[in-house]
C-alpha positions in Angstrom: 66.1 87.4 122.5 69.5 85.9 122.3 69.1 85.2 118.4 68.1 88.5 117.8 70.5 90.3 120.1 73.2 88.0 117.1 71.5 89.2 114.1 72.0 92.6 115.2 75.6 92.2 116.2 76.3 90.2 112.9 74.0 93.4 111.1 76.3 96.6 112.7 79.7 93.8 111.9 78.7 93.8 107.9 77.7 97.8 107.9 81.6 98.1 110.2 83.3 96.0 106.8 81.4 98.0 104.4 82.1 100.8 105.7 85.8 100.5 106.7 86.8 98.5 103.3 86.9 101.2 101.0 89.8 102.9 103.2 91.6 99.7 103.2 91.4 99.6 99.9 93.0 103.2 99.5 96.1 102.3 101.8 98.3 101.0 98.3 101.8 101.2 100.3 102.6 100.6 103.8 105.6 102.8 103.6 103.0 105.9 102.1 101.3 105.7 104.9 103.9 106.1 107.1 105.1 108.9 105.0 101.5 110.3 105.4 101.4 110.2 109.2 105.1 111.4 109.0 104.6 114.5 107.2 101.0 115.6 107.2 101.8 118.9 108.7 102.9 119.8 105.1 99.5 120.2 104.0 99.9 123.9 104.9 102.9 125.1 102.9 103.8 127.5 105.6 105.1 124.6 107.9 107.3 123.7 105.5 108.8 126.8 105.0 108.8 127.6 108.5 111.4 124.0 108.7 113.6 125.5 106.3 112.0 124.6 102.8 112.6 126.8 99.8 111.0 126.8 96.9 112.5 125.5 92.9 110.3 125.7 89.6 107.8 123.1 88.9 109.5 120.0 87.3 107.4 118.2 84.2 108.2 115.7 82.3 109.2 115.5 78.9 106.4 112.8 78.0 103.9 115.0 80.2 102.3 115.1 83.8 104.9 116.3 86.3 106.7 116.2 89.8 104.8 119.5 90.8 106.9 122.4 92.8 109.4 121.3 94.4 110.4 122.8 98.3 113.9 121.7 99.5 115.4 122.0 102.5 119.3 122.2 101.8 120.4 121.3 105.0 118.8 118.3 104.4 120.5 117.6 101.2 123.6 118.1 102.8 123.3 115.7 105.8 122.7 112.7 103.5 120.7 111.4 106.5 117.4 109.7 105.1 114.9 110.1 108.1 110.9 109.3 107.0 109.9 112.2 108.7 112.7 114.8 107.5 112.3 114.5 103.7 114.6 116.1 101.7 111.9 118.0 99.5 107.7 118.5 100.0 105.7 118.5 96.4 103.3 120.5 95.7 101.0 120.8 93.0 100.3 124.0 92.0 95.8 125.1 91.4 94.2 128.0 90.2 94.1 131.2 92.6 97.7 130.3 93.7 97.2 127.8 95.8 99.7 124.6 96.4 98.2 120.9 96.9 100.5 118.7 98.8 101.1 116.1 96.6 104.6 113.6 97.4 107.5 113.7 99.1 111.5 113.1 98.0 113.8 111.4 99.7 117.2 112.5 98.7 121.2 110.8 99.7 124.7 110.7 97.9 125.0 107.3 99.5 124.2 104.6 97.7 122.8 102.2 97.2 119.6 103.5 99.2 116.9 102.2 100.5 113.9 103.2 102.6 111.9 100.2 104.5 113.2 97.9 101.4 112.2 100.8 99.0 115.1 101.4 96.8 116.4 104.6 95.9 117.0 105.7 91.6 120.3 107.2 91.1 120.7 110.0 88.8 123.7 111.1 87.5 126.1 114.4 86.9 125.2 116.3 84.9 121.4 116.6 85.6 118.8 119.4 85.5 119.2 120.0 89.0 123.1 121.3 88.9 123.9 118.4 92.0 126.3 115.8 92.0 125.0 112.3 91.3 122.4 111.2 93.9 120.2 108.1 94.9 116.0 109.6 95.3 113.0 108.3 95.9 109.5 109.8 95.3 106.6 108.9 97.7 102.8 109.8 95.8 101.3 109.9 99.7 98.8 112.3 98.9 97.6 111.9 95.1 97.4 108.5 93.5 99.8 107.9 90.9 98.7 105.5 87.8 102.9 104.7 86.9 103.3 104.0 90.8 103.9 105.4 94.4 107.4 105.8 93.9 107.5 107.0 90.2 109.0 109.9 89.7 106.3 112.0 87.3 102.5 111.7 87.9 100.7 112.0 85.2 97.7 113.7 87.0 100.1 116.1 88.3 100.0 119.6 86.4 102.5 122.6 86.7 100.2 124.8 84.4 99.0 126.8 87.3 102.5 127.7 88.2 102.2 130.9 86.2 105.3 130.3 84.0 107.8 128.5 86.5 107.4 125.6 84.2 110.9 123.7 83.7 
């Protein structure tokens, strides 16, 4: 009884690492999935406007795919405090019917060099598309894969056609 009482144990173990392996597998970045747990009340856009988040155009890129729809929270932009679970801006893809699929976050600081969890920020400089002074950022794909990387800026599986013209 003893032997089979093992193979049964060593049976539900296998069918526990089979089971749990593929989600392993899908946690790329330990920092995304901080950034995840962080901020998953932004899956309904209505939290993040109820924090302060306003809406700007959907940003794409100039070789294609895209950032998505960008909401910022100003105040946040001002502070120049980088705080995991206060990002800068929520991304949002936007789908058929209207809807918005959270996508990434952005982290966003004049001070530089930056660096979250031994991520380092990009700078971009003045002039830029956005109208702001020159700025460290950094992009975190938490909720859809990105094939150029989690902290890339455009996805190319991200889309603003949906966006009903507030392409940019």
């Amino acid at each position: 009884m003893t032997s089979r009482f093992r193979m049964m144990h060593l049976a539900a173990g296998l069918l526990l690492a089979a089971t749990t392996a593929p989600a392993l597998a899908d946690s790329a970045n330990p920092l995304a999935d901080k950034v995840r747990m962080a901020n998953a009340r932004f899956q309904d856009v209505a939290a993040a406007t109820d924090e302060g988040y306003a809406p700007i155009p959907c940003a794409s890129g100039i070789d294609g795919g895209a950032m998505g729809i960008h909401y910022v929270n100003a105040a946040y932009i001002k502070d120049d405090i980088v705080d995991i679970a206060k990002p800068e801006a929520v991304m949002y893809e936007p789908k058929a019917g209207g809807s918005l699929e959270l996508v990434a976050v952005e982290y966003i600081t004049a001070k530089g060099p930056a660096a979250l969890e031994d991520h380092l920020f990009s700078f971009t400089g003045a002039p830029n598309r956005y109208g702001l002074g020159p700025f460290y950022e950094l992009h975190v794909w938490a909720w859809k894969p990105n094939p150029k990387g989690t902290f890339a800026d455009m996805n190319p599986d991200v889309a603003c056609d949906a966006a009903g013209g507030h392409d940019h």
